[in-house]
N, CA, C, O and CB atoms as a CASP TS submission, in Angstrom:
PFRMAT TS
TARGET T0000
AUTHOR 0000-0000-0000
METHOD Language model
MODEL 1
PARENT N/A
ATOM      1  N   UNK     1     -42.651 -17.538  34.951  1.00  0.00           N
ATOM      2  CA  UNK     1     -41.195 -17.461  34.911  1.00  0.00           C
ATOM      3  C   UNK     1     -40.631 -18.665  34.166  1.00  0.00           C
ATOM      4  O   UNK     1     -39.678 -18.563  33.393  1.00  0.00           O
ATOM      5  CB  UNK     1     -40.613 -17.385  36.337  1.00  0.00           C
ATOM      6  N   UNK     2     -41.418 -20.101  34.499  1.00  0.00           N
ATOM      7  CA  UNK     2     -40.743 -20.911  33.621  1.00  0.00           C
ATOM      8  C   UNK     2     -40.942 -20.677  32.192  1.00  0.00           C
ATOM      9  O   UNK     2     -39.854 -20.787  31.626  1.00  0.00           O
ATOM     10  CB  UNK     2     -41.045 -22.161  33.896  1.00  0.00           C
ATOM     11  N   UNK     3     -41.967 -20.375  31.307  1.00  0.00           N
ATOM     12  CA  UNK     3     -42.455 -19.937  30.808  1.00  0.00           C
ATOM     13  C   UNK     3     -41.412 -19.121  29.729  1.00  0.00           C
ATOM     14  O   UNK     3     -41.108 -19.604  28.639  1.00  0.00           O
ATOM     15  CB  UNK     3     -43.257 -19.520  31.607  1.00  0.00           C
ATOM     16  N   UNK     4     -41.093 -18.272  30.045  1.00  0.00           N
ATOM     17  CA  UNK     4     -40.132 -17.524  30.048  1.00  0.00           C
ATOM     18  C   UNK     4     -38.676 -18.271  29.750  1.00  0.00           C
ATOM     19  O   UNK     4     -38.067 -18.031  28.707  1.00  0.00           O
ATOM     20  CB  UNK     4     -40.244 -16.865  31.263  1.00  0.00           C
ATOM     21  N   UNK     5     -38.276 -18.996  30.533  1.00  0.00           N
ATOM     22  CA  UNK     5     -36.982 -19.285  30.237  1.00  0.00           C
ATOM     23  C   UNK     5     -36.853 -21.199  29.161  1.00  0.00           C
ATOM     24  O   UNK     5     -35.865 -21.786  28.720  1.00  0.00           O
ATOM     25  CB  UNK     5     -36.168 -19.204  32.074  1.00  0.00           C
ATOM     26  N   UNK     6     -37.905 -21.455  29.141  1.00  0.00           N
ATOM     27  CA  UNK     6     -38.739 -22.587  28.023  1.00  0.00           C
ATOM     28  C   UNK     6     -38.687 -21.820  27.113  1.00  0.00           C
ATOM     29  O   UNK     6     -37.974 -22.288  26.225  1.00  0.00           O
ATOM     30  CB  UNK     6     -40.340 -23.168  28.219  1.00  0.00           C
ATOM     31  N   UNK     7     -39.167 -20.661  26.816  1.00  0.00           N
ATOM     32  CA  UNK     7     -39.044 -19.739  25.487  1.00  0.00           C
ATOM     33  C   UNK     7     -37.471 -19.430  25.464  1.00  0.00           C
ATOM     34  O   UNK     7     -36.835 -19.974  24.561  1.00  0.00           O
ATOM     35  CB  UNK     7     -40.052 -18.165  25.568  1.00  0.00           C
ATOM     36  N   UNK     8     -36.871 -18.719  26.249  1.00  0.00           N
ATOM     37  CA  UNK     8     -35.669 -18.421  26.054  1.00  0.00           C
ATOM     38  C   UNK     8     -34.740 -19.803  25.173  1.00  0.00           C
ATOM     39  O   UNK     8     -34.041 -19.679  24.167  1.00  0.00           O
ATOM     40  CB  UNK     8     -35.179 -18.018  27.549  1.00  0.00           C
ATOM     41  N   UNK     9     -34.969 -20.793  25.783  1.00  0.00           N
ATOM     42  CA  UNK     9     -34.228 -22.022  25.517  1.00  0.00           C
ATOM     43  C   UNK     9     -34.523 -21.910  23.839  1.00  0.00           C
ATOM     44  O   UNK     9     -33.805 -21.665  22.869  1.00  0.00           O
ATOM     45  CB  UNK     9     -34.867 -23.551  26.437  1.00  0.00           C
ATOM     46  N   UNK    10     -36.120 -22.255  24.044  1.00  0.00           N
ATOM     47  CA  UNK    10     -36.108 -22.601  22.539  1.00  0.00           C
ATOM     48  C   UNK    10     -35.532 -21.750  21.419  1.00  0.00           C
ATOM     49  O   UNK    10     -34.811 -22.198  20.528  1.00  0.00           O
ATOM     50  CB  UNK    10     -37.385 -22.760  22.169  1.00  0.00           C
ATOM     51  N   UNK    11     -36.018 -20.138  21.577  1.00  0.00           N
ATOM     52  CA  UNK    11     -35.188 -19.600  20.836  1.00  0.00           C
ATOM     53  C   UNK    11     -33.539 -20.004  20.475  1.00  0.00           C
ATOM     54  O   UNK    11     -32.818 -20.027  19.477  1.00  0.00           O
ATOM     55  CB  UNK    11     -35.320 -18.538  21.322  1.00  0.00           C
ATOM     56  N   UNK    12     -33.468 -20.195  21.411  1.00  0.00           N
ATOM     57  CA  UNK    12     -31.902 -20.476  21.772  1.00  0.00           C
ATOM     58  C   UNK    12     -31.156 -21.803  20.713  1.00  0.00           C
ATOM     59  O   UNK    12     -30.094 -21.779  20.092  1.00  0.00           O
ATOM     60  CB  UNK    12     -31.868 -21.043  23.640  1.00  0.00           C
ATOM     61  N   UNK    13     -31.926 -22.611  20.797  1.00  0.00           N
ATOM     62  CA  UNK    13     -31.815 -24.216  19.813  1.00  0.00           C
ATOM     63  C   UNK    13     -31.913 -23.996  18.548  1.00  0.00           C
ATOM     64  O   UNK    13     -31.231 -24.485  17.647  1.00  0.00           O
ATOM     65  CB  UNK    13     -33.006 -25.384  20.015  1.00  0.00           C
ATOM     66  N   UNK    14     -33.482 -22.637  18.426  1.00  0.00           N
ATOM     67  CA  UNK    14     -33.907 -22.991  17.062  1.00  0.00           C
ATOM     68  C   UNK    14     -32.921 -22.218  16.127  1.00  0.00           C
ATOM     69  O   UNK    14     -32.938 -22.149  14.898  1.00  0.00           O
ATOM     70  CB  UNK    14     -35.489 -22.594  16.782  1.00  0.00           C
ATOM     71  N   UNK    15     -31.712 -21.428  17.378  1.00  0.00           N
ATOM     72  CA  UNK    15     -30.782 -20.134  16.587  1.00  0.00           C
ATOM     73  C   UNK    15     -29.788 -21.274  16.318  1.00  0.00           C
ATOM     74  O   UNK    15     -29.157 -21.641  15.327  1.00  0.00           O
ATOM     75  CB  UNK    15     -30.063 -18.469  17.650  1.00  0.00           C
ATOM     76  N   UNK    16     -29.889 -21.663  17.504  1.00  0.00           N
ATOM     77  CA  UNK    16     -28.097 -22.867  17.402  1.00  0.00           C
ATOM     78  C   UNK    16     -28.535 -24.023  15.956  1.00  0.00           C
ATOM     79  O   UNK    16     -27.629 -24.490  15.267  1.00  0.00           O
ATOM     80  CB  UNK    16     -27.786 -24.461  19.641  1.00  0.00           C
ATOM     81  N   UNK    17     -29.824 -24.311  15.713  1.00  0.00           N
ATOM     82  CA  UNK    17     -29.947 -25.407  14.952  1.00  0.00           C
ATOM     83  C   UNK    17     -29.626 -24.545  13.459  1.00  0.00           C
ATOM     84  O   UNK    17     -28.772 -25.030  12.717  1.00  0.00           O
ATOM     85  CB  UNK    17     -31.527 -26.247  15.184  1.00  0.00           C
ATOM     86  N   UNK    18     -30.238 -23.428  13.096  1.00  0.00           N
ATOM     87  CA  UNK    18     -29.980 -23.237  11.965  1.00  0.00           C
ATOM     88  C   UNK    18     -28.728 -22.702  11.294  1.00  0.00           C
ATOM     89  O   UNK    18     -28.474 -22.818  10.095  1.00  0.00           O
ATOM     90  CB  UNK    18     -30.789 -22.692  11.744  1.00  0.00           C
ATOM     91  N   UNK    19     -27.975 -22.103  12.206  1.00  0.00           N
ATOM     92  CA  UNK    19     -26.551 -21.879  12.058  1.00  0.00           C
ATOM     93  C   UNK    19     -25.765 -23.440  12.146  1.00  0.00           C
ATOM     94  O   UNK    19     -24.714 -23.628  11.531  1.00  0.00           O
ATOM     95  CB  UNK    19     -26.045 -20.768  13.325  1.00  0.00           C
ATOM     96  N   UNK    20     -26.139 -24.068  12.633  1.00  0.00           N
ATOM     97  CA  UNK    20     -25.624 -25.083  12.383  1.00  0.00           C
ATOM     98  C   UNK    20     -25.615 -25.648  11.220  1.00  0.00           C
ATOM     99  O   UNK    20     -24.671 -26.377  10.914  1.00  0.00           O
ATOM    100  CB  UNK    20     -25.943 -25.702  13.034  1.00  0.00           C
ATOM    101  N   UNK    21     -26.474 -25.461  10.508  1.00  0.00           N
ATOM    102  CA  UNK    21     -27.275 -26.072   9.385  1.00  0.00           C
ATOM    103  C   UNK    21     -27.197 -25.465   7.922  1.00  0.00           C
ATOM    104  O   UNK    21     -27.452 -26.049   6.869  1.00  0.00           O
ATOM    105  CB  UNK    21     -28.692 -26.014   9.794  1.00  0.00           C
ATOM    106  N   UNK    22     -26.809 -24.235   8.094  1.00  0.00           N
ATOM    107  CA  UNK    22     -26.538 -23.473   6.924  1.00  0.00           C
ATOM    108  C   UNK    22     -25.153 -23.759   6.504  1.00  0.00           C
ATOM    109  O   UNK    22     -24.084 -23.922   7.093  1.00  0.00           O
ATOM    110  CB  UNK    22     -26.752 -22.007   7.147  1.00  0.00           C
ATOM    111  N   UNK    23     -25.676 -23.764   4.887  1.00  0.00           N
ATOM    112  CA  UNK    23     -24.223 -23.735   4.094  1.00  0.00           C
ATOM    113  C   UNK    23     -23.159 -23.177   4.175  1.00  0.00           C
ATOM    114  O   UNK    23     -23.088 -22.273   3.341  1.00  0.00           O
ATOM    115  CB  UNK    23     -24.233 -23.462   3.145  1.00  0.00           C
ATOM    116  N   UNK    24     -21.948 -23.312   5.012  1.00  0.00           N
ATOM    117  CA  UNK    24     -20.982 -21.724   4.820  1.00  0.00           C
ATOM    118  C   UNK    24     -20.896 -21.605   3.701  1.00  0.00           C
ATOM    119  O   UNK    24     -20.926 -22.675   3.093  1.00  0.00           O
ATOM    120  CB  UNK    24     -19.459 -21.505   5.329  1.00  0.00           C
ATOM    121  N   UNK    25     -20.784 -20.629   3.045  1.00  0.00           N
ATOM    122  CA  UNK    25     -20.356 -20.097   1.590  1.00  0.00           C
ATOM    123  C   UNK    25     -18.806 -19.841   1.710  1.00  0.00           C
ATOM    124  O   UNK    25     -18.203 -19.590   2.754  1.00  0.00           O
ATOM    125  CB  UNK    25     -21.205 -18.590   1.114  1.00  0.00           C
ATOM    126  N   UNK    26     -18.245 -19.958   0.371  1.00  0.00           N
ATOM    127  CA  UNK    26     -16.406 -20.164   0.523  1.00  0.00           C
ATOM    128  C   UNK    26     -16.455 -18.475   0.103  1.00  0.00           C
ATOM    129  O   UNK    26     -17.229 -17.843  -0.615  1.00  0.00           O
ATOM    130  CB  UNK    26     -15.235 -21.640  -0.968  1.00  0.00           C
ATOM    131  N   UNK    27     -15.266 -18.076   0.894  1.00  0.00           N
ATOM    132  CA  UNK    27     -14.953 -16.786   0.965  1.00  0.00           C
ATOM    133  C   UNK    27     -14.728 -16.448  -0.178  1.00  0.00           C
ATOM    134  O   UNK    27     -14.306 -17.352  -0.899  1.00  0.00           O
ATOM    135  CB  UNK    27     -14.023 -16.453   1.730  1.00  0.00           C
ATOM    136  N   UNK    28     -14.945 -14.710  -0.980  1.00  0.00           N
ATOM    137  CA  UNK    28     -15.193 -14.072  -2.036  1.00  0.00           C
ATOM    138  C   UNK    28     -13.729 -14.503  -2.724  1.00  0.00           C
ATOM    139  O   UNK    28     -12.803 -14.866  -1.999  1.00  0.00           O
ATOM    140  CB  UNK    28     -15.603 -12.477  -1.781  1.00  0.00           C
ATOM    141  N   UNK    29     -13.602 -14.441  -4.074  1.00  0.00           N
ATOM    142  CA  UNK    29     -12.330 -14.549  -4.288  1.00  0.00           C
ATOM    143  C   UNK    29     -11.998 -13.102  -4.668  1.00  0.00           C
ATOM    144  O   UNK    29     -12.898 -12.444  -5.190  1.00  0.00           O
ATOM    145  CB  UNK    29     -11.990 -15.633  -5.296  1.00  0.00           C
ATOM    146  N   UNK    30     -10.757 -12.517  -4.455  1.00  0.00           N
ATOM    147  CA  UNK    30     -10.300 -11.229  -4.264  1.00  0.00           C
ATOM    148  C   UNK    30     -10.559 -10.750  -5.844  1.00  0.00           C
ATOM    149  O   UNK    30     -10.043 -11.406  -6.749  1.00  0.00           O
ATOM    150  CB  UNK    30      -8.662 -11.149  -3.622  1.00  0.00           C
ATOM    151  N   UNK    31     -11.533  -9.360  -6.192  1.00  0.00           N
ATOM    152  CA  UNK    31     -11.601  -8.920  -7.500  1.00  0.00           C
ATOM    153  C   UNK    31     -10.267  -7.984  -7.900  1.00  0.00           C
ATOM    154  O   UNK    31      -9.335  -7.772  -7.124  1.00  0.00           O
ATOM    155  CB  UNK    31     -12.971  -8.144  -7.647  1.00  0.00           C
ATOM    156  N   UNK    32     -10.355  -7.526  -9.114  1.00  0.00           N
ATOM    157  CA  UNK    32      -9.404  -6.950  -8.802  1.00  0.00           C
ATOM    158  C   UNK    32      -9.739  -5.044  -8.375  1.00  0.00           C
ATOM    159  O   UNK    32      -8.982  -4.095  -8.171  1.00  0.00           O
ATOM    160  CB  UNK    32      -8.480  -7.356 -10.023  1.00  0.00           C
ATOM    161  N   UNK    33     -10.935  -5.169  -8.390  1.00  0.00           N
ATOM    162  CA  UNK    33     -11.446  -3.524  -7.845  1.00  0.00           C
ATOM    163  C   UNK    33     -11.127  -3.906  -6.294  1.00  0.00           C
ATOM    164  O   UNK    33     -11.588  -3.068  -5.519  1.00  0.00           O
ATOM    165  CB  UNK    33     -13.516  -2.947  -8.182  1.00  0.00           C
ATOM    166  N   UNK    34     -10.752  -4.497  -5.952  1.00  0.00           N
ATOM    167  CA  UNK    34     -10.873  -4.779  -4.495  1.00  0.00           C
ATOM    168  C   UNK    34      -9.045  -4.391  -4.401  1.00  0.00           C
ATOM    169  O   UNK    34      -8.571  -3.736  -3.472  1.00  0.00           O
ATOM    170  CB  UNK    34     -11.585  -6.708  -3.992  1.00  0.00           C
ATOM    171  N   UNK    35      -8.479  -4.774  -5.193  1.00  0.00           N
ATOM    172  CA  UNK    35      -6.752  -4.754  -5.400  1.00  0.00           C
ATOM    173  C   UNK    35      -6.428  -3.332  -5.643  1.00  0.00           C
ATOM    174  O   UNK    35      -5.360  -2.869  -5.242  1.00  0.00           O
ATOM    175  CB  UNK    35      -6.114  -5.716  -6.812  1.00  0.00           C
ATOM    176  N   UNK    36      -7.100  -2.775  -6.137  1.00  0.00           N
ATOM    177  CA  UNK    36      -6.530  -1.270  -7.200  1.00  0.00           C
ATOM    178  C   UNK    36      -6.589  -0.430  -5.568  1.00  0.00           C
ATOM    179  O   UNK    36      -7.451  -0.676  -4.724  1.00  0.00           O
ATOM    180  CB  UNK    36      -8.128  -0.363  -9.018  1.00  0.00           C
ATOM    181  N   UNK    37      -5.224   0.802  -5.355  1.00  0.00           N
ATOM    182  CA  UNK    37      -5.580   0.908  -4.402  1.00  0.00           C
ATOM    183  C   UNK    37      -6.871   2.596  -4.314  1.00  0.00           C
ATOM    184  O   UNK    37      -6.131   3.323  -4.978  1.00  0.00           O
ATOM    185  CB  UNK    37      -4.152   0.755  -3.638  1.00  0.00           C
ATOM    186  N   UNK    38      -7.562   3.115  -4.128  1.00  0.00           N
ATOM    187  CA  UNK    38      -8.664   4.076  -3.837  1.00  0.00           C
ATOM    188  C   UNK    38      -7.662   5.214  -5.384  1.00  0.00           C
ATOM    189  O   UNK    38      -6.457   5.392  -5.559  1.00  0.00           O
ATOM    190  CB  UNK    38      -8.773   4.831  -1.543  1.00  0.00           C
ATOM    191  N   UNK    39      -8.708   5.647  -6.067  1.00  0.00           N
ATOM    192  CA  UNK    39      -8.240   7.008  -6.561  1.00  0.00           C
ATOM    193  C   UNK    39      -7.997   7.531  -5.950  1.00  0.00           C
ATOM    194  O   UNK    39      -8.569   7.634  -4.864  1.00  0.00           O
ATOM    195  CB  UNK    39      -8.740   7.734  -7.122  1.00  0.00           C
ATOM    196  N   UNK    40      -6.686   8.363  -6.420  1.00  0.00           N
ATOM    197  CA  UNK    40      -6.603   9.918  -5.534  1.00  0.00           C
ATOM    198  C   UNK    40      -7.266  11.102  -6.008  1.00  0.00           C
ATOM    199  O   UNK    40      -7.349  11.616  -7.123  1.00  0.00           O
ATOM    200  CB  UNK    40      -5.156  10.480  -5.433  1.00  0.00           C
ATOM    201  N   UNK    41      -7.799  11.456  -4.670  1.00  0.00           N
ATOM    202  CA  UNK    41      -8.377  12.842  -4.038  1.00  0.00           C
ATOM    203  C   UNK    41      -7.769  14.049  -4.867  1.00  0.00           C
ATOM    204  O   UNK    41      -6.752  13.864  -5.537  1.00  0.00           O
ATOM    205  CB  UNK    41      -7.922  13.033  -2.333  1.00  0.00           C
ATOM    206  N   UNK    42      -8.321  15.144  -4.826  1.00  0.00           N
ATOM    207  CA  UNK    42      -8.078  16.553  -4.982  1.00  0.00           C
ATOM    208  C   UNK    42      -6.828  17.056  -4.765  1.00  0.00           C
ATOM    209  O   UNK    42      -7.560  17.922  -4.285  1.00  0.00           O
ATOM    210  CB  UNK    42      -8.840  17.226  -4.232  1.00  0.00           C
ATOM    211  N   UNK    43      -5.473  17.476  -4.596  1.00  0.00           N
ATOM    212  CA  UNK    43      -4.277  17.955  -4.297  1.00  0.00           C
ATOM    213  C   UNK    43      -4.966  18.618  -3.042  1.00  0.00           C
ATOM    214  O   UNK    43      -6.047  19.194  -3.166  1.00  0.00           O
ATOM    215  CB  UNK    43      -3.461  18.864  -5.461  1.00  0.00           C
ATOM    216  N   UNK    44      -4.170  18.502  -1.558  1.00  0.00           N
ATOM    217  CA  UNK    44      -4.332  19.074  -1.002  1.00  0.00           C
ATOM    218  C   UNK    44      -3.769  20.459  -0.800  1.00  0.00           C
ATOM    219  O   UNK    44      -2.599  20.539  -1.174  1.00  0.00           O
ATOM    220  CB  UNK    44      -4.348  18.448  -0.475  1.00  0.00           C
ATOM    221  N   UNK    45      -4.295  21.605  -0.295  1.00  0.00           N
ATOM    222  CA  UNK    45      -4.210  22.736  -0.280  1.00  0.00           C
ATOM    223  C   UNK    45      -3.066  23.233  -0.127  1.00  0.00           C
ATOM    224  O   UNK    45      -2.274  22.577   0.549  1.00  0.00           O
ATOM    225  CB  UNK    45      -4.876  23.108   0.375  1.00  0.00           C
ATOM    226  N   UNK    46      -2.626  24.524  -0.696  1.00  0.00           N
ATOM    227  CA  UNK    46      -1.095  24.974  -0.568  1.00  0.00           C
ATOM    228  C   UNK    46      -1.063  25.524   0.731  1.00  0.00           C
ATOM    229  O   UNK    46      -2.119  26.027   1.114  1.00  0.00           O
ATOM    230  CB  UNK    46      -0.541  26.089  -1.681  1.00  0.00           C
ATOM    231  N   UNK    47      -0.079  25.547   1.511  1.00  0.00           N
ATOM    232  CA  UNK    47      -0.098  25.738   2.364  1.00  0.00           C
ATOM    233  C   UNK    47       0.006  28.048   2.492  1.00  0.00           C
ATOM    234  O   UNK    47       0.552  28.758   1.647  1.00  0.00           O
ATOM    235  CB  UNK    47       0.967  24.545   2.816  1.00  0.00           C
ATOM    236  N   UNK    48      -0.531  28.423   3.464  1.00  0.00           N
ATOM    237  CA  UNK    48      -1.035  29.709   3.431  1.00  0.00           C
ATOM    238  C   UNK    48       0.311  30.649   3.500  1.00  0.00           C
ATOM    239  O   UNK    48       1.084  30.516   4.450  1.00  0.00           O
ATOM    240  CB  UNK    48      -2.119  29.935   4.659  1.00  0.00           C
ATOM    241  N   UNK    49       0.571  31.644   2.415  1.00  0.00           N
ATOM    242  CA  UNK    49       1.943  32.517   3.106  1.00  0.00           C
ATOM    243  C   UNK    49       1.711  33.292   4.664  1.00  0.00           C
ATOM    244  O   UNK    49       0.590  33.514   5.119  1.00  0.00           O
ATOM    245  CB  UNK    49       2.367  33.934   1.919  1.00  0.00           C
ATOM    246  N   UNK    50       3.194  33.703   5.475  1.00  0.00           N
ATOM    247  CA  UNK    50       3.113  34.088   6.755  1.00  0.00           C
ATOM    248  C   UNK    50       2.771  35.588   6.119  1.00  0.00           C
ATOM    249  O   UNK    50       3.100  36.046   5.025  1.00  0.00           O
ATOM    250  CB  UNK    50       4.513  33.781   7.820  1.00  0.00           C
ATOM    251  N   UNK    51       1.915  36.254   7.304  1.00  0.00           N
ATOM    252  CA  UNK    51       1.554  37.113   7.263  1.00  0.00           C
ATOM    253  C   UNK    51       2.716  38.808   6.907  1.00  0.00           C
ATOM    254  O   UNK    51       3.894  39.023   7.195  1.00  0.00           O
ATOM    255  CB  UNK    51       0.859  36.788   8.369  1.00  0.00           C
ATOM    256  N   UNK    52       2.115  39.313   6.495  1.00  0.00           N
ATOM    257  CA  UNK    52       3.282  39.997   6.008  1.00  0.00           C
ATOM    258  C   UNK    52       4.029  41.105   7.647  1.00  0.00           C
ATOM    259  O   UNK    52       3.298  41.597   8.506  1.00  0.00           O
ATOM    260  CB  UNK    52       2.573  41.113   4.389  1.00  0.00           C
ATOM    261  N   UNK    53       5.696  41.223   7.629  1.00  0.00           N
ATOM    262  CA  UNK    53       6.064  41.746   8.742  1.00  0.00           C
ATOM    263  C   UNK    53       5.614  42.945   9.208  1.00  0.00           C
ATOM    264  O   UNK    53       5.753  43.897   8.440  1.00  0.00           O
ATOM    265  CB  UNK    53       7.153  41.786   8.728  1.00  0.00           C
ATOM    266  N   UNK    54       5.007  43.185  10.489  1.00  0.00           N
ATOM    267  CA  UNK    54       4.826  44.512  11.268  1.00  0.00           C
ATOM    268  C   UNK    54       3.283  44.788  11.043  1.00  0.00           C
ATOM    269  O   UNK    54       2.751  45.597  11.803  1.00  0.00           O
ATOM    270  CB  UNK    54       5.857  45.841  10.668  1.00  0.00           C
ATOM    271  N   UNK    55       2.288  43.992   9.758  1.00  0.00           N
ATOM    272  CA  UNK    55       1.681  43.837  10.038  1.00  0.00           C
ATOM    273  C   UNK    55       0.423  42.888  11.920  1.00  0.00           C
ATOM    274  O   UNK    55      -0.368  43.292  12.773  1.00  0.00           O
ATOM    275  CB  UNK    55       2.031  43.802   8.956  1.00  0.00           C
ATOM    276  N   UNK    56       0.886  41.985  11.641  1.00  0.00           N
ATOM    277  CA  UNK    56       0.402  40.939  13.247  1.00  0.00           C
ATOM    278  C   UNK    56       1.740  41.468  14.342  1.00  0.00           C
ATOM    279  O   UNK    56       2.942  41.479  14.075  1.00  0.00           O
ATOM    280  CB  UNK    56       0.566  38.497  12.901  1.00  0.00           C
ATOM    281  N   UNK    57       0.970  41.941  15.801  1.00  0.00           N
ATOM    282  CA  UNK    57       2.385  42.037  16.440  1.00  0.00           C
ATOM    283  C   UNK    57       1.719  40.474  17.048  1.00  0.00           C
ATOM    284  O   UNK    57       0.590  39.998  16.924  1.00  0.00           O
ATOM    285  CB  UNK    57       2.933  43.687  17.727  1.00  0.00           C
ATOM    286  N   UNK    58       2.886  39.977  17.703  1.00  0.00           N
ATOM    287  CA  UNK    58       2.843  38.089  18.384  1.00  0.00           C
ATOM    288  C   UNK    58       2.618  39.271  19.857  1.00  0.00           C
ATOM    289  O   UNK    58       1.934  38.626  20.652  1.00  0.00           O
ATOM    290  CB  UNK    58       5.031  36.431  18.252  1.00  0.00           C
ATOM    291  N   UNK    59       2.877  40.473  20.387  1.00  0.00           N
ATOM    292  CA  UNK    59       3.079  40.605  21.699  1.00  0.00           C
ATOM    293  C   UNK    59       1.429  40.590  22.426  1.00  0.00           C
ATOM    294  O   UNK    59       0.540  40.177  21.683  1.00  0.00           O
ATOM    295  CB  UNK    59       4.017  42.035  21.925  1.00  0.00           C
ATOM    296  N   UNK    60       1.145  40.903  23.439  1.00  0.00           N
ATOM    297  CA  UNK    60      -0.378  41.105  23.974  1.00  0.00           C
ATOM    298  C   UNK    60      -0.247  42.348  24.253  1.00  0.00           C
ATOM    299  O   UNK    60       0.556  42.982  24.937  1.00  0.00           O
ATOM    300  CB  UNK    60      -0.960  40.259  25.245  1.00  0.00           C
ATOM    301  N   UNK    61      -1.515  42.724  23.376  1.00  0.00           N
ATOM    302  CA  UNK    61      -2.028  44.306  24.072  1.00  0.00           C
ATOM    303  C   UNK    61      -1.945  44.007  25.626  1.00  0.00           C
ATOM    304  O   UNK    61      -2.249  43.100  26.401  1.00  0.00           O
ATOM    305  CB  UNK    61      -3.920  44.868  23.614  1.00  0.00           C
ATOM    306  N   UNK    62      -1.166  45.701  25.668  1.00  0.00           N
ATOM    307  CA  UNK    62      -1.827  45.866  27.179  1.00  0.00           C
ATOM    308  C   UNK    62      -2.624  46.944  26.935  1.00  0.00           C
ATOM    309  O   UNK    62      -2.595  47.771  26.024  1.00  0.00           O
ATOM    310  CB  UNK    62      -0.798  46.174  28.507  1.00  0.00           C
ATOM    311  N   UNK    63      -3.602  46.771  28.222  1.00  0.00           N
ATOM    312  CA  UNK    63      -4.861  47.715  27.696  1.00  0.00           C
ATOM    313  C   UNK    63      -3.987  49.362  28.994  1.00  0.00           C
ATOM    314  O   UNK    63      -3.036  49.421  29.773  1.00  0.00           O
ATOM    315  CB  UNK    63      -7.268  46.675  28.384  1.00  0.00           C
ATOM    316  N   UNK    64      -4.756  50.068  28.640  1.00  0.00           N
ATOM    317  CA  UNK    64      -4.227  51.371  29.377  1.00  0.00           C
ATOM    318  C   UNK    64      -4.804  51.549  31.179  1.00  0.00           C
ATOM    319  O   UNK    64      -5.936  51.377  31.632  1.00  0.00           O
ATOM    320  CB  UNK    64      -4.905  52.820  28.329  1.00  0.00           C
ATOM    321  N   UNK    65      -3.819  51.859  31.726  1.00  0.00           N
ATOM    322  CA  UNK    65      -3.703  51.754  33.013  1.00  0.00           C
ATOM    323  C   UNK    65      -4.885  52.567  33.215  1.00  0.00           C
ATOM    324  O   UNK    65      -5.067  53.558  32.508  1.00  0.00           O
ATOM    325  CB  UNK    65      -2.376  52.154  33.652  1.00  0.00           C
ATOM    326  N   UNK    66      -5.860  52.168  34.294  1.00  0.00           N
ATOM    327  CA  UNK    66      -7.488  52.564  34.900  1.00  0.00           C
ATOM    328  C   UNK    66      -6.578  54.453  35.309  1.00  0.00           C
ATOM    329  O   UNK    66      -5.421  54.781  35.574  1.00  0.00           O
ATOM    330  CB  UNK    66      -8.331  51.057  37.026  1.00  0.00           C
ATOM    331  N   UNK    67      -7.863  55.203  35.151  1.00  0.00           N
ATOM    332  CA  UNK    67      -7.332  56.675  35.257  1.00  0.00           C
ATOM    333  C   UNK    67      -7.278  56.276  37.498  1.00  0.00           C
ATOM    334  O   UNK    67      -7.695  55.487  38.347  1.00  0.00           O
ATOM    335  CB  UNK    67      -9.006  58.417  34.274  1.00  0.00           C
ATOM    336  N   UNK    68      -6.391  57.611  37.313  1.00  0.00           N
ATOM    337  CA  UNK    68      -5.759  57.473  38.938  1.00  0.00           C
ATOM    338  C   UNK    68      -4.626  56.665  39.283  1.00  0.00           C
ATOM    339  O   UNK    68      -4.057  56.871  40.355  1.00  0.00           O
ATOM    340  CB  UNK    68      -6.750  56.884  39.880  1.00  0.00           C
ATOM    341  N   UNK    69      -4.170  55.630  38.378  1.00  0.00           N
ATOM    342  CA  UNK    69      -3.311  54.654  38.682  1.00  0.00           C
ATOM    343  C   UNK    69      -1.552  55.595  38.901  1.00  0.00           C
ATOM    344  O   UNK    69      -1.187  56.756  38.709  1.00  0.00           O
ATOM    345  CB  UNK    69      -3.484  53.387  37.264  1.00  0.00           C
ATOM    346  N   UNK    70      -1.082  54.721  39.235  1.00  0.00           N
ATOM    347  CA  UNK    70       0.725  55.925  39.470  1.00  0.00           C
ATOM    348  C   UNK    70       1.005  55.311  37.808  1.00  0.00           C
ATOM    349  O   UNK    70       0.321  54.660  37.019  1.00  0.00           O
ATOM    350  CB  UNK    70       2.681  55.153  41.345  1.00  0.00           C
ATOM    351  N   UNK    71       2.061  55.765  37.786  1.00  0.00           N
ATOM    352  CA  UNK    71       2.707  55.267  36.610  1.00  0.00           C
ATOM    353  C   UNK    71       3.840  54.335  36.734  1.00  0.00           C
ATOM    354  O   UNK    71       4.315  53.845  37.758  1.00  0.00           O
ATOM    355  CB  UNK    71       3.137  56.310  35.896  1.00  0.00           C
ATOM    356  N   UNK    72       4.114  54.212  35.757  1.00  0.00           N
ATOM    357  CA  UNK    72       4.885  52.691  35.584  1.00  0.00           C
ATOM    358  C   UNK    72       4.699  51.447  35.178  1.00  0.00           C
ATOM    359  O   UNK    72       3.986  51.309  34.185  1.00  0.00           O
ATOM    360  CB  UNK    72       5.190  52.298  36.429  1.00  0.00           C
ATOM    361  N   UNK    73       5.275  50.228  35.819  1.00  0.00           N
ATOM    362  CA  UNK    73       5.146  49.263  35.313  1.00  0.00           C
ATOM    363  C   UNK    73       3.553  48.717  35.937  1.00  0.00           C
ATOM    364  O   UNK    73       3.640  48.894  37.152  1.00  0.00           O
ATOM    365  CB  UNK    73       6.445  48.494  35.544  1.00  0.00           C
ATOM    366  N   UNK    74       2.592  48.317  35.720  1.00  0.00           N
ATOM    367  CA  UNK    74       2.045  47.213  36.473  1.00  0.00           C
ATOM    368  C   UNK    74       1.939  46.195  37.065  1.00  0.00           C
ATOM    369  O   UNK    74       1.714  45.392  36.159  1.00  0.00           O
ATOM    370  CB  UNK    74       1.725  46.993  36.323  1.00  0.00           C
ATOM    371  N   UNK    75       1.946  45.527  38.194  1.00  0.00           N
ATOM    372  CA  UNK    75       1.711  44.498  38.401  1.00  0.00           C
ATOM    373  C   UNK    75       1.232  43.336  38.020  1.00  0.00           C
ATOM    374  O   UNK    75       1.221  42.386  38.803  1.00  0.00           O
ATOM    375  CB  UNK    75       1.469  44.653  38.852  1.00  0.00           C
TER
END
């Protein structure tokens, strides 16, 4: 177990020592492909005409009353 946490440590130093130790490099200076903003894409799609009238009904089928039933409205 000590063993173990003697290793842990060292890893630990030999991470902290070399980050310590490395050059920062000075941040990129801005190109200008970096400035331009993205080409544009494809035109997006026209939007679809509404379906033509009396074709789609919006109401819900009702399906046909089970044989034997009374008539009228359903429940």
């Amino acid at each position: 177990m000590k063993l173990l946490a003697f290793l842990l440590c060292l890893c630990c130093l030999i991470f902290l020592f070399q980050s310590s130790t490395q050059a920062r490099a000075p941040p990129l200076p801005p190109t200008p492909g970096r400035l331009q903003p993205p080409a544009p894409g494809p035109p997006p799609p026209a939007p679809r005409p509404p379906p033509p009238a009396g074709r789609f009904n919006d109401q819900p089928r009702s399906s046909p009353p089970p044989p034997g039933a009374p008539p009228g409205d359903r429940p």
